[in-house]
C-alpha positions in Angstrom: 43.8 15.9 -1.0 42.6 16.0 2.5 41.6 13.0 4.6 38.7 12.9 6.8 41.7 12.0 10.0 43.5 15.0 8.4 40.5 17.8 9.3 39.8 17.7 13.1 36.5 17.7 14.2 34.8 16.4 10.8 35.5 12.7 11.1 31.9 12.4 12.6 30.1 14.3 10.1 31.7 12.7 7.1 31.5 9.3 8.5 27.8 10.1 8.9 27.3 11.2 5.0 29.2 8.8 3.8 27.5 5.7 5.5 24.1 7.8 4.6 25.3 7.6 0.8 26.4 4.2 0.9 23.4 2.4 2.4 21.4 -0.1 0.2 18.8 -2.1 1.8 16.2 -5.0 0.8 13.5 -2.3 0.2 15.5 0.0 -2.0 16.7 -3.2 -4.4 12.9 -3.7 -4.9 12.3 -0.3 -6.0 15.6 -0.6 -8.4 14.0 -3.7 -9.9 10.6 -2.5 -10.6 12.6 1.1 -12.6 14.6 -1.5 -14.6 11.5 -4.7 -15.7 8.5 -2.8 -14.3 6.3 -5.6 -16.6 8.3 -8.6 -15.3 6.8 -11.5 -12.9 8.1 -10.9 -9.9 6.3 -13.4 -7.4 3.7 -16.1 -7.9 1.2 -17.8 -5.9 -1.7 -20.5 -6.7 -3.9 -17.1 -6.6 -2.1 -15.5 -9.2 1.0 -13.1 -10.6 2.3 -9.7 -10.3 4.8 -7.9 -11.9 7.5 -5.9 -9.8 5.4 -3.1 -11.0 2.4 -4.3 -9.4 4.5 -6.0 -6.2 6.1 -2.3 -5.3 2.8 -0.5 -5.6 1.4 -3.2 -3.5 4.1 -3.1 -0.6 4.2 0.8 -1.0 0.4 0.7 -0.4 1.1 -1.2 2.6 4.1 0.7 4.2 1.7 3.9 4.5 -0.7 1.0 5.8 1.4 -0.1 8.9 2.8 3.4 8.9 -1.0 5.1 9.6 -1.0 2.1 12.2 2.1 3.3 14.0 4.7 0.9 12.8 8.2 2.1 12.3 11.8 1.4 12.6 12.3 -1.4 14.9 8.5 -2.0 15.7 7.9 -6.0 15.0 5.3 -7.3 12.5 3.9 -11.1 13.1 2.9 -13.1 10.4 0.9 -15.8 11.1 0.1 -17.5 7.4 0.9 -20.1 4.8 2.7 -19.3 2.0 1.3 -16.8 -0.1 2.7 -13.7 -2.2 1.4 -12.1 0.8 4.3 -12.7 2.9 6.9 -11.6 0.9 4.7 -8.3 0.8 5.2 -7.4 4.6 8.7 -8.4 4.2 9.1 -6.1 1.8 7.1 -3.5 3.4 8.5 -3.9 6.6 12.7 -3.7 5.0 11.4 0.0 3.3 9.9 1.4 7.0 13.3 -0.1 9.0 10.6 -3.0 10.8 10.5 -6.5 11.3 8.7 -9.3 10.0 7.9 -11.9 12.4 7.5 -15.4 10.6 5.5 -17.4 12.9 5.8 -20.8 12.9 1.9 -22.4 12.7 3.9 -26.2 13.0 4.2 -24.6 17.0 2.1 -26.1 20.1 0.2 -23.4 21.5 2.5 -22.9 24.8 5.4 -22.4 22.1 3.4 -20.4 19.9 2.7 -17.9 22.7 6.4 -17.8 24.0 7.5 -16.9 20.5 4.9 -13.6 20.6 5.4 -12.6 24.3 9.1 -13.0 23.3 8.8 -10.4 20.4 5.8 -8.3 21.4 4.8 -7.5 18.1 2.3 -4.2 17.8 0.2 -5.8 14.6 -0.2 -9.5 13.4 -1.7 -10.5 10.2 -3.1 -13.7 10.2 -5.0 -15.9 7.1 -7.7 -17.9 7.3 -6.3 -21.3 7.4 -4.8 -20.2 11.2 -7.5 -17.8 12.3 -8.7 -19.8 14.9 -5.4 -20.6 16.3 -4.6 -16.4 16.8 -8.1 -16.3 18.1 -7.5 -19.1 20.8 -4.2 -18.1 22.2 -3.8 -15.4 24.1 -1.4 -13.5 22.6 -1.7 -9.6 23.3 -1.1 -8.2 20.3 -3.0 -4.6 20.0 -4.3 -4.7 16.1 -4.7 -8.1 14.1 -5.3 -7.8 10.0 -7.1 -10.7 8.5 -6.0 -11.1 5.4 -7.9 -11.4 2.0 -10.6 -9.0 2.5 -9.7 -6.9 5.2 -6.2 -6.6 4.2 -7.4 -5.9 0.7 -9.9 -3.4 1.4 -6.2 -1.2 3.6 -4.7 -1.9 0.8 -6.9 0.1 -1.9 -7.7 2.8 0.0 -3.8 3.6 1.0 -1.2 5.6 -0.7 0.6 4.0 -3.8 3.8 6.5 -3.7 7.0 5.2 -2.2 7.3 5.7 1.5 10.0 8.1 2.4 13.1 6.1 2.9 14.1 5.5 6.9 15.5 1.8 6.9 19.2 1.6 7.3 21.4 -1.6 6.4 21.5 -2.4 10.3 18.2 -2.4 10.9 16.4 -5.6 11.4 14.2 -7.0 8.7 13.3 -10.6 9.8 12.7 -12.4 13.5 13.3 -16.2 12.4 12.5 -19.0 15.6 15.1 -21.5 16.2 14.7 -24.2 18.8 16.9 -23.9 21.9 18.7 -26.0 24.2 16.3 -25.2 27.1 13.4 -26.1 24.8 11.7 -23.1 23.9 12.7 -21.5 20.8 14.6 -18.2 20.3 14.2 -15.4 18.2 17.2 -14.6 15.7 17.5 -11.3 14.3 18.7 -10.7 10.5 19.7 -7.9 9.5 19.4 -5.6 6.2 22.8 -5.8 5.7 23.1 -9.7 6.5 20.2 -10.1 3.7 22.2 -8.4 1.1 25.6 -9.8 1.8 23.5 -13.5 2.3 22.1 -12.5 -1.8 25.8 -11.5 -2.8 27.2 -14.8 -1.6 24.4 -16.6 -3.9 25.5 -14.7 -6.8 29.6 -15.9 -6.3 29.1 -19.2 -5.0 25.5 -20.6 -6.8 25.2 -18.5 -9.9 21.8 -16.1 -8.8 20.9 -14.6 -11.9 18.8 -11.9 -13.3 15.5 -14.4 -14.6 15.7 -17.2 -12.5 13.2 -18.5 -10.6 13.1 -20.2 -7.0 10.5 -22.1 -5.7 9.7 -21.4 -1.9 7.6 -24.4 -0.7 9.1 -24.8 2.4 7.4 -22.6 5.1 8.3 -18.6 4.8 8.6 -18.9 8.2 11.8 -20.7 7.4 15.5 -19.1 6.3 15.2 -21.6 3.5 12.4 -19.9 1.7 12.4 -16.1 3.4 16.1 -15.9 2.2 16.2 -17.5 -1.2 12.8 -15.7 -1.9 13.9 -12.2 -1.2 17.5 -12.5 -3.3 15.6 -13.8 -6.2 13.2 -11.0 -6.3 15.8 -8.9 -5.5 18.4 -10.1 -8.5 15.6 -9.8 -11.1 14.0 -12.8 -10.5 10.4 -14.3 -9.8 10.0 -16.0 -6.7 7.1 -19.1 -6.9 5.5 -19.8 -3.4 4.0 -23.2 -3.4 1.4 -24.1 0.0 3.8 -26.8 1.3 5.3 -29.8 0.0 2.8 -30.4 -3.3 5.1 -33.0 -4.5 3.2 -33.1 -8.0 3.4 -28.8 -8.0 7.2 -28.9 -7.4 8.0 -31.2 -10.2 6.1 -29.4 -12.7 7.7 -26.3 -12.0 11.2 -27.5 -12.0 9.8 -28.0 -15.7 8.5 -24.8 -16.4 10.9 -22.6 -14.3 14.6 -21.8 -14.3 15.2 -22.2 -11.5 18.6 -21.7 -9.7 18.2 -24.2 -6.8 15.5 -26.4 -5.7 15.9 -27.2 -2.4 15.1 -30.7 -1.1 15.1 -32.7 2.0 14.5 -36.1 3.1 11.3 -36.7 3.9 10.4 -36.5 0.7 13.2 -36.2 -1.9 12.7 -39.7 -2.8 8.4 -39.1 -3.7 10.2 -35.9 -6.1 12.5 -38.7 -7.5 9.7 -41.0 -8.4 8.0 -38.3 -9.8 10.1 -36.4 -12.4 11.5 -40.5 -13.1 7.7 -41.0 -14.7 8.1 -38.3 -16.9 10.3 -38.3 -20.5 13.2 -36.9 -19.2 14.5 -34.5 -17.0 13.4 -30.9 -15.9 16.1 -28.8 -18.1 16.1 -25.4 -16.2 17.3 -26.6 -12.6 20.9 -25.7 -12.2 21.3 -27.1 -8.9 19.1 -29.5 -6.2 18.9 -30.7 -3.0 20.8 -29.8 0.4 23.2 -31.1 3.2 23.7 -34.7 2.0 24.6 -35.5 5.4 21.1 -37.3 6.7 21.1 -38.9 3.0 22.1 -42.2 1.7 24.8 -41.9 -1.0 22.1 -43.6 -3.4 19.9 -40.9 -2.6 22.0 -38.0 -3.7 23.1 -39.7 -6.9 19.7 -40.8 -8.1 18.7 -37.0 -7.1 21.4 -35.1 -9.5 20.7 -38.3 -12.0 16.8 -37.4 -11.8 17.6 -33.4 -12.5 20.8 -34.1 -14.7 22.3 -31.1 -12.2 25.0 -31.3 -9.2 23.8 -32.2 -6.1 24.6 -29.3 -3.6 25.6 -30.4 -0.4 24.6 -27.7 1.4 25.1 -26.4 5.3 24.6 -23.2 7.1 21.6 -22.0 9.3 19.3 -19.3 10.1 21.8 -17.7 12.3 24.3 -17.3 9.2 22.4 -18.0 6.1 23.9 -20.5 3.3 27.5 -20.2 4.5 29.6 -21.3 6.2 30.1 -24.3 4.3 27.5 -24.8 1.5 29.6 -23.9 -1.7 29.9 -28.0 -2.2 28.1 -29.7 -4.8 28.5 -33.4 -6.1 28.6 -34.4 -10.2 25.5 -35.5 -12.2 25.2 -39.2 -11.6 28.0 -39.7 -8.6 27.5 -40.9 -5.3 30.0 -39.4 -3.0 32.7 -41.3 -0.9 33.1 -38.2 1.3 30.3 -35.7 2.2 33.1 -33.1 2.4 31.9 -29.3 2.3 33.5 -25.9 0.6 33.6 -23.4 3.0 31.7 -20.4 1.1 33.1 -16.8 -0.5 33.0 -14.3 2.2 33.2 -16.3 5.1 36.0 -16.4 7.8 35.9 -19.3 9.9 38.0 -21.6 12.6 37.8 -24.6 13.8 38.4 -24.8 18.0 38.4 -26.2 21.2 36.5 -25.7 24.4 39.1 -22.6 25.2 38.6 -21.3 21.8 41.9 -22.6 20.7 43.0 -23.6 17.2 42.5 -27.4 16.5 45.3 -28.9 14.5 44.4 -29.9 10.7 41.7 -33.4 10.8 41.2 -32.8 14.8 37.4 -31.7 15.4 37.0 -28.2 16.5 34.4 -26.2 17.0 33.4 -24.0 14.0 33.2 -20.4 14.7 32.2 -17.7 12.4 32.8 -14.2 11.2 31.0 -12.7 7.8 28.8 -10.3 6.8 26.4 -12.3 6.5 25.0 -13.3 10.1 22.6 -12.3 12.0 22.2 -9.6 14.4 21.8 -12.0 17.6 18.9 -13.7 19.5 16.6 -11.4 20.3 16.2 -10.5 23.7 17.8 -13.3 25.2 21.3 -12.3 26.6 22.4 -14.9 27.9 22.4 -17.0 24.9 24.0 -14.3 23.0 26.9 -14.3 25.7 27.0 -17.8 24.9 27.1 -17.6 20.9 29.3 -14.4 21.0 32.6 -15.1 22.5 36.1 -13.9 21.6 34.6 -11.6 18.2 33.6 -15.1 16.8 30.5 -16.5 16.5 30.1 -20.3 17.9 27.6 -22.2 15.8 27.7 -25.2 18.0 29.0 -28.0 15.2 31.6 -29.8 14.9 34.3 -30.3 12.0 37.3 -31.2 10.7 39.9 -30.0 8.2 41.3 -31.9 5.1 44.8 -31.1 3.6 42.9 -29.7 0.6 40.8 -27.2 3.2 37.8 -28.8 2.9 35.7 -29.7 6.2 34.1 -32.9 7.2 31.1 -32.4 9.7 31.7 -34.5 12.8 29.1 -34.3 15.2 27.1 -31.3 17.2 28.2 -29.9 20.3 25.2 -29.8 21.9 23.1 -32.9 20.8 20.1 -32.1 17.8 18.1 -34.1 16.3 17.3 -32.8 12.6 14.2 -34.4 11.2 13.2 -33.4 7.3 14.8 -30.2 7.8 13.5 -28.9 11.2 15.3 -29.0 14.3 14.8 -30.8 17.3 16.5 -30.7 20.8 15.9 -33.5 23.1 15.0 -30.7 25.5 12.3 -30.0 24.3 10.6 -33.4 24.7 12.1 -34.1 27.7 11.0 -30.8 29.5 7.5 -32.7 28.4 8.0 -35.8 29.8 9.7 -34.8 33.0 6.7 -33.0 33.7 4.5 -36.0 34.5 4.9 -37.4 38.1 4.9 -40.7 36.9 7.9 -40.5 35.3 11.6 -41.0 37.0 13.8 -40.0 34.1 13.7 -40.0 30.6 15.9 -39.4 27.9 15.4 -38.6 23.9 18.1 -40.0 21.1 18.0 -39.5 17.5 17.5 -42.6 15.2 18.8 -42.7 11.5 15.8 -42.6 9.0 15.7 -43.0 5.4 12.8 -40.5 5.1 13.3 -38.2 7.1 16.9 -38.3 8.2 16.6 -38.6 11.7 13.5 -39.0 14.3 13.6 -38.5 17.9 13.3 -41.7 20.3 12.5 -41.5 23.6 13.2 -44.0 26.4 11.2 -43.4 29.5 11.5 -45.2 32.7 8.1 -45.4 34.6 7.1 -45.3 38.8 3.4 -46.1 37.7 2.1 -48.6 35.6 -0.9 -46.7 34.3 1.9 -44.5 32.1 1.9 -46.3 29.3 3.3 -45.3 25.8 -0.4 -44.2 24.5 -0.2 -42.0 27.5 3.0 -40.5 26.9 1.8 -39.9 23.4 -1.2 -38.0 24.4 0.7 -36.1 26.5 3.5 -35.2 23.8 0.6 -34.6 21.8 -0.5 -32.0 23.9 2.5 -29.9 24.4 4.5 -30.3 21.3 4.4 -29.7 18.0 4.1 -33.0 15.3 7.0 -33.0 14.2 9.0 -32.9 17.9 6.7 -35.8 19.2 8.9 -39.1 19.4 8.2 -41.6 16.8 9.0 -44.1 19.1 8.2 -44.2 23.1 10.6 -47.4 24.5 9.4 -48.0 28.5 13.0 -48.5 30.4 13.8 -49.5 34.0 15.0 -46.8 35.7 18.2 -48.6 36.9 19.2 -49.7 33.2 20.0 -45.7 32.1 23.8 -45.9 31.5 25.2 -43.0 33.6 28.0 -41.3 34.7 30.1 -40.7 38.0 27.6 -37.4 38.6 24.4 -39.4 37.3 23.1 -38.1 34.1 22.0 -40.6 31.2 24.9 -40.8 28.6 22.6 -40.1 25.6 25.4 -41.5 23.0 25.2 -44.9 24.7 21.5 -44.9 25.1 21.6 -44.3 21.4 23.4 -47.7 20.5 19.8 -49.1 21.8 18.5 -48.2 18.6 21.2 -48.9 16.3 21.1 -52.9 17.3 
């Protein structure tokens, strides 16, 4: 037998048929699904149900939609919505045409909100009621907005049902998730086709995704939390439930009625879903595994959690940037509360742990932990220099810092660059002090993060003054103003300016100034 190196001048044609014969994407494992349980649920919404049948035919109505409007391969699609079946619709739509789905994050102020669509220049945004105002009042540029309900309903029955032809490739974007950034205005990650598949494959190895199981997406879509573990479900067979928010009383009757695979919890309000399913008879029987990083949780907590559900606690962490690994595989017995908050590095996942020159760390010193897997993302969109940053030496620097145990486990340590994560969203202090700073009447300012038991951590800020008519309602208003809720300090502390601990070049040293609220 020949190889391809063998025959001179072929390897670029059969490279190019074979990688066209090999390629699988979101879309096509949608289409799959619906050939093999066309009557199945596949998604469900406090509207109503559909059957893969009836979600392909929708989405394949809506490709030659967007299609008719111009969109294709590359072109970015905003959505600007609660949860609601649909938004896993356009995702879908958008990973058969090769586009992108846009989740826009509504918790935004309106400068931010505007960054994050000047930043992607979407060609179409659909947008539901609950936000229509907001998309009306900022000014946004994007040429064709689709309301949906009755004006995406109407495009939708009067459109094609037959597959599109098939142009997505693995490589191709399907999703533009926001994260929050070190200079306070967040940036745009790109995940691929091929990241969403390998992210699903990693489920099935390491957290037992199954064919039938459910997942319950109450987080925002706009999130990797829901987006992610929505699609894979659907994708393996399974019916993905998308509950409007945190309906405490919704979740807990679900984990009673669905199979679900993994109901994702944070603080904030894991302890209101305790008290909840502890009123009933017993515990929900078809949730395999609950919660997520146990690292902002008391040890309590994540017993009384896994006792609740009678399943492990998994202690999860990865990001948007690189899904559920690196190091999410973890998960802590029925009934046990932890000594050691330890993680499992996940199945197809390559990792170090370095220094600042990218060397190896010897075994319990932190390093940084750098990443290489199929399953990250594609890179901030249009934002260089940050992708310079993240990118260095063919690894990718997530910015956290652990340490390894003799048994190759990893304790978390710290973050390189100071964040503050409150009930599951990020927060850097940038952000709030690129607000303050902005007044006149402040000198300096600095924001720390203070333990919790609700939501983990909350930011603090410490503000010294040059005029007395700034006063903490003040600074409120103004926070108010410019940032979204859950960013605003829960505490504003009025500092001289003299009593900022600093160093030989004059910045605030932010791990002293946050002793002041561990006293």
């Amino acid at each position: 037998m020949t190889s391809t190196r063998d025959a001179p001048g072929r390897i670029g044609l059969v490279d190019e048929l074979s990688g066209t014969a090999s390629a699988l994407t979101i879309g096509d494992l949608l289409r799959l699904q619906t050939r093999a349980r066309p009557a199945q649920c596949a998604v469900e919404d406090d509207s109503g149900r559909w059957t893969f049948a009836q979600l392909n035919e929708r989405t394949n109505r809506l490709c030659h939609v967007l299609g008719e409007l111009g969109i294709g391969r590359g072109d970015r699609v905003a959505m600007f919505s609660e949860n609601r079946h649909e938004y896993l619709e356009v995702e879908f739509a958008c990973a058969k045409l090769g586009a992108i789905t846009c989740g826009i994050n509504w918790r935004l102020a309106d400068p931010e909100l505007v960054h994050c669509i000047t930043l992607t220049t979407p060609k179409i945004m659909l947008v539901s009621e609950r936000y229509r105002e907001v998309a009306a009042r900022i000014p946004h540029g994007v040429p064709t907005t689709i309301q949906l309900d009755a004006e995406y309903e109407r495009a939708l029955a009067q459109a094609d049902p037959a597959e599109p032809r098939g142009m997505a490739q693995p490589e191709d974007g399907l999703l533009i998730l926001y994260t929050s950034g070190t200079t306070g205005l967040p940036k745009g990650a790109l995940i691929s086709q091929r990241a969403q598949v390998a992210r699903m494959q990693i489920a099935c190895i390491d957290f037992a995704l199954r064919p039938g199981d459910s997942y319950v997406a109450w987080s925002p879509m706009f999130h990797m939390s829901a987006s992610d573990q929505s699609l894979h479900t659907v994708c393996m067979g399974g019916k993905a439930v998308l509950v409007d928010g945190a309906d405490i009383p919704r979740i807990v009757a679900l984990a009673y009625a669905e199979p679900q695979w993994w109901l994702m919890l944070l603080p904030g309000m894991i302890d209101r879903v305790v008290h909840e399913v502890q009123r009933r008879s017993g515990p929900p029987k078809g949730v395999r595994l609950v919660g997520s990083s146990a690292d902002m949780m008391p040890r309590t907590m994540i017993r009384d959690t896994s006792r609740a559900f009678n399943a492990p606690f998994l202690n999860v962490f990865g990001s948007t940037e690189t899904g559920l690994p690196p190091a999410s595989k973890g998960r802590f017995a029925v009934g046990v509360a932890p000594e050691s908050l330890a993680k499992d590095v996940c199945s197809m996942c390559d990792y170090r742990l370095v220094d600042a020159h990218d060397v190896d760390v010897p075994e319990g010193e932190p390093g940084e932990l750098v990443y290489r897997g199929p399953a990250l993302f594609s890179g901030y969109w249009n934002n260089r220099e940050a992708n310079l940053a993240a990118f260095r030496n063919g690894w990718y620097h997530m910015g956290d810092m652990f340490a390894r145990q003799p048994d190759g486990r990893i304790n978390f340590m710290d973050r390189v660059k100071y964040l503050i994560k409150s009930g599951g969203e990020n927060i850097y202090p940038a952000e709030i002090e690129r607000v303050l700073l902005s007044d006149t009447r402040v000198d300096d300012a600095v924001v720390v993060r203070k333990p919790d038991d609700r939501w983990g951590e909350i930011p603090v800020a410490f503000v010294a003054r040059n005029d007395e008519s700034l006063t903490p309602q003040v600074i409120e208003e103004m926070c108010r103003a410019a940032l979204a809720r859950y960013k605003r300090p829960k505490e504003i502390h009025l500092v001289a300016f003299e009593d900022f601990p600093r160093n030989t070049t004059g910045k605030i040293l932010r791990q002293e100034v946050e002793k002041w609220v561990k006293r």
